[in-house]
C-alpha positions in Angstrom: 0.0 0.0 0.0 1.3 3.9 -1.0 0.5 6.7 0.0 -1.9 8.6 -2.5 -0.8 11.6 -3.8 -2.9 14.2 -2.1 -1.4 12.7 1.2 1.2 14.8 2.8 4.6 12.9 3.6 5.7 13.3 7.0 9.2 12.9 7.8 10.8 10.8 10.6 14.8 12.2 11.1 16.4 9.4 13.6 19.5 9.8 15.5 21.7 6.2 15.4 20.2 5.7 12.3 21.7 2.5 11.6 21.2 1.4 15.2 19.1 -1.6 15.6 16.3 -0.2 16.9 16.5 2.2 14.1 16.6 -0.4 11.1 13.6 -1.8 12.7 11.5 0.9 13.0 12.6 1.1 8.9 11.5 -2.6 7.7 8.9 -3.0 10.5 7.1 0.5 9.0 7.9 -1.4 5.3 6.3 -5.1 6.1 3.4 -3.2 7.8 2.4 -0.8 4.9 3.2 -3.9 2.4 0.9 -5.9 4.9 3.7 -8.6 5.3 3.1 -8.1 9.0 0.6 -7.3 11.4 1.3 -3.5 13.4 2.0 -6.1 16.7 2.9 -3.8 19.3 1.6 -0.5 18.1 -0.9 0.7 20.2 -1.8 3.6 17.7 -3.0 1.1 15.3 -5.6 -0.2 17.8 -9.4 1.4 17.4 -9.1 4.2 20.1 -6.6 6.0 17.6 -8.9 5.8 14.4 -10.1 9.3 12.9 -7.4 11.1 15.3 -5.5 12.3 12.2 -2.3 10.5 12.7 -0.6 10.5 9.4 -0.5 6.8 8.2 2.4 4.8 7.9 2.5 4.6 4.6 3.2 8.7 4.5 6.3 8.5 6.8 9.6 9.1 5.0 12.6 8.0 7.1 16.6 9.4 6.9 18.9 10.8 10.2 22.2 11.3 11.6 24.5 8.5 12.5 28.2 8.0 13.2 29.2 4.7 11.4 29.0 3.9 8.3 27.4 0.6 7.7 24.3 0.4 5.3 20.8 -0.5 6.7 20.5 -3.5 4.2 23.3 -5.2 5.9 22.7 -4.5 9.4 18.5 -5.5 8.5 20.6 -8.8 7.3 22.6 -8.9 10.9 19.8 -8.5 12.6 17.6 -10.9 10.4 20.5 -13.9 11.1 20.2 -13.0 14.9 16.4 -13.6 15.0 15.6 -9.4 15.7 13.9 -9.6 12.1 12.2 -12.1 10.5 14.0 -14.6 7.4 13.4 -12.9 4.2 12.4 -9.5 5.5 14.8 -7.8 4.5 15.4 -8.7 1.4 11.3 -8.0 1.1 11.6 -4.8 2.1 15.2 -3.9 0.5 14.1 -0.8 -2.1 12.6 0.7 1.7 15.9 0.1 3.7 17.9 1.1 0.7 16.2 4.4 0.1 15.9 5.5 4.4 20.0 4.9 4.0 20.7 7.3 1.4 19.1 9.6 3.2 21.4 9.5 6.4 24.1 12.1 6.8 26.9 11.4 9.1 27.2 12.8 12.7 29.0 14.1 15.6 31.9 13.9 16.7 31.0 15.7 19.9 32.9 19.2 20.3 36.7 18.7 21.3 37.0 15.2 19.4 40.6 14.1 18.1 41.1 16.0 14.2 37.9 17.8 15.2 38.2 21.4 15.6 34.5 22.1 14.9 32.6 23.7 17.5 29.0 23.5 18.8 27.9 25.8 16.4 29.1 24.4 13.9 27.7 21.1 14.4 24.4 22.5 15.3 24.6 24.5 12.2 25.5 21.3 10.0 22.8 18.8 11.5 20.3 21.2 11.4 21.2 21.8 7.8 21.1 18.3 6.8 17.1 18.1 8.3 16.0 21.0 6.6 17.8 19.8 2.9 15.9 16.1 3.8 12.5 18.0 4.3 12.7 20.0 0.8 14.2 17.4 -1.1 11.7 14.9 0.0 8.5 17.6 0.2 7.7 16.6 3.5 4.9 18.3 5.1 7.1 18.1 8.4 9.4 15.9 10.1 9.7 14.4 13.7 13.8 14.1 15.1 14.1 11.0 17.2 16.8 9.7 19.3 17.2 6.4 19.2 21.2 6.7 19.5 22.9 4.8 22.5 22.3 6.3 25.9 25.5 8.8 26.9 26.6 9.8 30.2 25.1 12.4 32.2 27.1 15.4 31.5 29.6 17.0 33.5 30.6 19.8 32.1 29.2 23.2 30.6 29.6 22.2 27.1 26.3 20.3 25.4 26.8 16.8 25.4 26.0 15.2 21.4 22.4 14.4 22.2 21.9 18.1 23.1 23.5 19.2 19.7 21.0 17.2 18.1 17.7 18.1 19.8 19.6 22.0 19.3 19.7 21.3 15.4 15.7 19.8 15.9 14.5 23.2 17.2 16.6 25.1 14.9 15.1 23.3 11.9 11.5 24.0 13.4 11.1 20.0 13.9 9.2 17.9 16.9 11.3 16.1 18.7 11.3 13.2 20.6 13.8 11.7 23.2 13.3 8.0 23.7 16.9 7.9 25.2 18.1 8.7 28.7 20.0 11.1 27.5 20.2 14.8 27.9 18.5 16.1 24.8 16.5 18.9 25.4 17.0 18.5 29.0 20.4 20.8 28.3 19.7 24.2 30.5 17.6 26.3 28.0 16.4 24.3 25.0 13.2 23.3 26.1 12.4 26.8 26.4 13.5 27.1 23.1 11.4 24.2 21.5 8.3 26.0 22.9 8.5 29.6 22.1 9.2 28.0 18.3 5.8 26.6 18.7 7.4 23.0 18.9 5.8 19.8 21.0 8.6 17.4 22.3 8.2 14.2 24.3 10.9 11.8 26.0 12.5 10.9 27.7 13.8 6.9 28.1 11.4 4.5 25.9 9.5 1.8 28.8 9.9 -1.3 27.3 10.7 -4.1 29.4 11.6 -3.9 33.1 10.5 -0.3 33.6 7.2 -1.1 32.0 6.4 -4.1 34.2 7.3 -1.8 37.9 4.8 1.0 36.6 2.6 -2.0 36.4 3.3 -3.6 39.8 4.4 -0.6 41.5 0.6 0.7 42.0 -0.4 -2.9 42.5 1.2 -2.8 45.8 0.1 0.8 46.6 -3.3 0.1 45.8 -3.5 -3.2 48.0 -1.6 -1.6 51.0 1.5 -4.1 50.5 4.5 -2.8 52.2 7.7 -2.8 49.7 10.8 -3.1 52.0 12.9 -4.0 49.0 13.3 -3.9 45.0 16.2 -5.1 43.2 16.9 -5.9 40.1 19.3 -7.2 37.5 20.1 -6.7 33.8 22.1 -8.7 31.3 22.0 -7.6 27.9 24.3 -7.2 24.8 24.4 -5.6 21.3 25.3 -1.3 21.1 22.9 -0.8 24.6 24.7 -3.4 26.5 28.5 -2.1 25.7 27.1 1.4 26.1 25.9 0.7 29.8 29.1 -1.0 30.5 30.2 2.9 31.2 29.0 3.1 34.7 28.3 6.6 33.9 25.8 5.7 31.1 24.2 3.1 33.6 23.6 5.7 35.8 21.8 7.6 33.7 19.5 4.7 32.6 19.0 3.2 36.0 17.5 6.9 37.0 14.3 6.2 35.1 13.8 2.8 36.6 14.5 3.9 40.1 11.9 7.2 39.6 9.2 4.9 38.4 9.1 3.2 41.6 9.7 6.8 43.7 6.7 7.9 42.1 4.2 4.8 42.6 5.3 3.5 46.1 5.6 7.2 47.2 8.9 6.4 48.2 12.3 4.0 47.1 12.6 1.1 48.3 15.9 -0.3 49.0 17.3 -2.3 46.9 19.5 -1.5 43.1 19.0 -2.1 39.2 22.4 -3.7 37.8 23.0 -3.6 34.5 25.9 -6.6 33.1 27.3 -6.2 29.5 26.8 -9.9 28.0 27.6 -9.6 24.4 26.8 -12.7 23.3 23.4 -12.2 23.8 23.3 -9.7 21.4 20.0 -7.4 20.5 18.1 -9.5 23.6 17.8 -8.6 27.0 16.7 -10.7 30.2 15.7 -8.4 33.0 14.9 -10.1 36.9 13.2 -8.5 39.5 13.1 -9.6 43.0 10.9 -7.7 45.3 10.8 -8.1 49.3 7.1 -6.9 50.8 5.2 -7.2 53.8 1.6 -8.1 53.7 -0.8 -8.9 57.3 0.5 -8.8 60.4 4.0 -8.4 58.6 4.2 -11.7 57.2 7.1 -11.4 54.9 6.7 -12.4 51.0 8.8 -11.9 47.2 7.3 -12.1 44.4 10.2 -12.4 41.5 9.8 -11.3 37.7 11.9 -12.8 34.4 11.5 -10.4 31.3 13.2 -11.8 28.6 12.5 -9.9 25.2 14.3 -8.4 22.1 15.1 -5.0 22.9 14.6 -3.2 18.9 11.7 -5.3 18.4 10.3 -3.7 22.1 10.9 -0.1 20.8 10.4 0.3 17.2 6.2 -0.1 17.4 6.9 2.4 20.2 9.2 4.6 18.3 6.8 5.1 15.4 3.3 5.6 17.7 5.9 8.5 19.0 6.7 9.9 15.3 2.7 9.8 14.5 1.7 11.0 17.7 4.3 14.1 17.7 3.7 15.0 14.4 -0.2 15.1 14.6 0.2 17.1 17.7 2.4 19.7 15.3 -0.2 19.6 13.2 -2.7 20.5 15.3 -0.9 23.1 16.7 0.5 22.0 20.1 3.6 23.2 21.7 5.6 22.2 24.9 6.2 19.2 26.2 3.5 16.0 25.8 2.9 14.9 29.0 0.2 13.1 27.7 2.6 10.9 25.9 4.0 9.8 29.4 2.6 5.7 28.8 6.0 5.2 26.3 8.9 6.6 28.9 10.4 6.3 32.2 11.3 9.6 32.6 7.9 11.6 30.7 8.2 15.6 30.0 5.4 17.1 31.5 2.7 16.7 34.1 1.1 13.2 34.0 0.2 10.0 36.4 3.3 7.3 36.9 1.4 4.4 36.6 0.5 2.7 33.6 -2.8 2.6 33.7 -3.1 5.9 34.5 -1.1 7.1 31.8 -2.9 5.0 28.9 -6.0 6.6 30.0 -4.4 9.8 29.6 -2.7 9.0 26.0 -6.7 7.8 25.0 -7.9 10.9 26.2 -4.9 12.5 24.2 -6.1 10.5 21.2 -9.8 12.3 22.0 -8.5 15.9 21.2 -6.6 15.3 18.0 -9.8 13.8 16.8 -11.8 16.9 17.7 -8.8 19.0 15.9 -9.5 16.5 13.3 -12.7 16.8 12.7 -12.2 20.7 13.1 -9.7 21.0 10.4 -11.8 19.2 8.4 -14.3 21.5 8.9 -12.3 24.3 8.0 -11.1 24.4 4.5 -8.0 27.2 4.8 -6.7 24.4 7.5 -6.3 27.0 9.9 -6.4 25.8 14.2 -9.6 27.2 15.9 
């Protein structure tokens, strides 16, 4: 299936383009609109979303930023041998890969780099450069920045770390963007500020797809049956780009924030207990994740209840990361600016005001659903296409 040609093409700019969650959300956008596959996993696809105006996946146009140079056919192929995509799929969906990889333009290095003398600015200047010549060349009605790069270490000094330079170059190039990363972004002093006086809506930050997504589940379980949580520990063996990433303890601090906030904000307080995060790299693009959780129910008798998650980390995130792309642009579209707390359900760290548990936060993205039908349905109304 193609889009038609009165449908505007929406562009989706990734950063770690030829990640593996990246080249997933590339051939799993491809098998969907060729109807090789089922949309498994993307909750935008499911009824409460129909008539909300999100433009369909057969209008999104993918390129981005990315510091290697290795083309998405082959690393669909990688993935494809190590079970992340299904046999044949990439050759299926080949022309799709093919075309998303000539339009990624190469990144960083971060400011100060060895036989890099370029500046902030500079960089800023170049990446924000390369989004705008994608969005002309292509005719793209607008385009959504993503970061799906590896997670980074919380900064610690004045300078913007890379993701920063990125979501800089997003603003700059009057683009949505999206953080599903624990990484700085737009969290760098200032840039928010700057996203939303430009009239841009951003979302992040941290995609929830495994063991974070299973505490804001349990979490309010225990909250709402009065079960004391003495202890919540947890453990983390994964491999691939993420797993040699977190290796940097820095880097797992970062991501181990999220999961530690999730359980801050459902228990109303944190337990004791840690999240470790090993570096197995055999196990490549999948990820085993065990909980074990200490509580005290009547009369303090003392229980645990212990969790396995075992799952494929790109195949986790890529439905997410294109309900994010639809999501964020509709909300351009329509208008919005400022962060999308609504869109709180897909992170462990969410922009905005929102609940921290999951159910709360689904009723919240169906109510967010809600209003960019009624903006539907009023642009619809309204030939000149103007917001009312």
């Amino acid at each position: 299936m193609s889009a038609s040609v009165s449908q505007p093409r929406v562009g989706v700019w990734l950063i770690g383009a030829r990640g593996s969650v990246a080249t997933t959300v590339v051939a799993g956008c491809a098998a969907v609109t060729a109807g090789l596959h089922p949309p498994t996993g993307m909750v935008t696809e499911t009824p409460p979303f129909e008539d909300s105006g999100l433009p369909p996946l057969s209008s999104l146009v993918f390129g981005g930023h990315d510091i290697v140079d290795y083309p998405l056919p082959k690393r669909a192929e990688a993935l494809a041998a190590g079970g992340v995509l299904p046999a044949g799929l990439p050759a299926a969906v080949a022309a799709d890969l093919a075309a998303a990889d000539h339009e990624i333009r190469p990144g960083g290095p971060v400011p100060g780099h060895t036989g890099d003398t370029r500046s902030a600015e500079d960089l800023i200047t170049v990446f924000a450069s390369d989004i705008r010549d994608f969005i002309r060349r292509n005719g793209l009605a607008r385009a959504v920045v993503v970061n799906v790069a590896s997670t980074e270490p919380a900064p610690t000094a004045a300078e913007p770390p890379t993701s920063s330079l990125y979501a800089a170059a997003a603003v700059r190039a009057g683009c949505p963007y999206v953080n599903f990363t624990p990484s700085t972004g737009l969290h760098h002093p200032g840039l928010a500020a700057e996203a939303e006086a430009a009239g841009l809506p951003y979302a992040g930050r941290d995609g929830k797809t495994g063991q974070t997504l299973l505490r804001s589940v349990l979490g309010p379980m225990f909250a709402q049956r009065a079960l004391s949580v003495r202890a919540w520990s947890g453990t983390n063996l994964l491999g691939g780009g993420d797993g040699a990433a977190l290796a940097d303890p820095a880097a797992a601090a970062a991501k181990n924030a999220g999961k530690e906030r999730v359980l801050a904000d459902t228990l109303g307080a944190a337990p004791e207990g840690e999240v470790h995060i090993d570096d197995v790299p055999a196990l490549g693009d999948w990820k085993t994740a065990w909980d074990h959780i200490a509580f005290d129910g009547f009369l303090g008798t003392r229980m645990i209840l212990q969790t396995i998650w075992q799952g494929c980390d790109s195949a986790l995130a890529a439905p997410l990361v294109l309900d994010l792309a639809r999501l964020t642009a509709r909300a351009h579209e329509a208008g919005l600016s400022g962060p999308l707390g609504e869109l709180g359900f897909y992170f462990k760290d969410p922009v905005g005001d929102g609940p921290s548990s999951l159910g709360e936060q689904y009723a919240a993205l169906i109510a967010f659903a809600d209003r960019l039908r009624r903006g539907a349905r009023d642009t619809a109304a309204d030939p000149t296409g103007e917001q009312r």
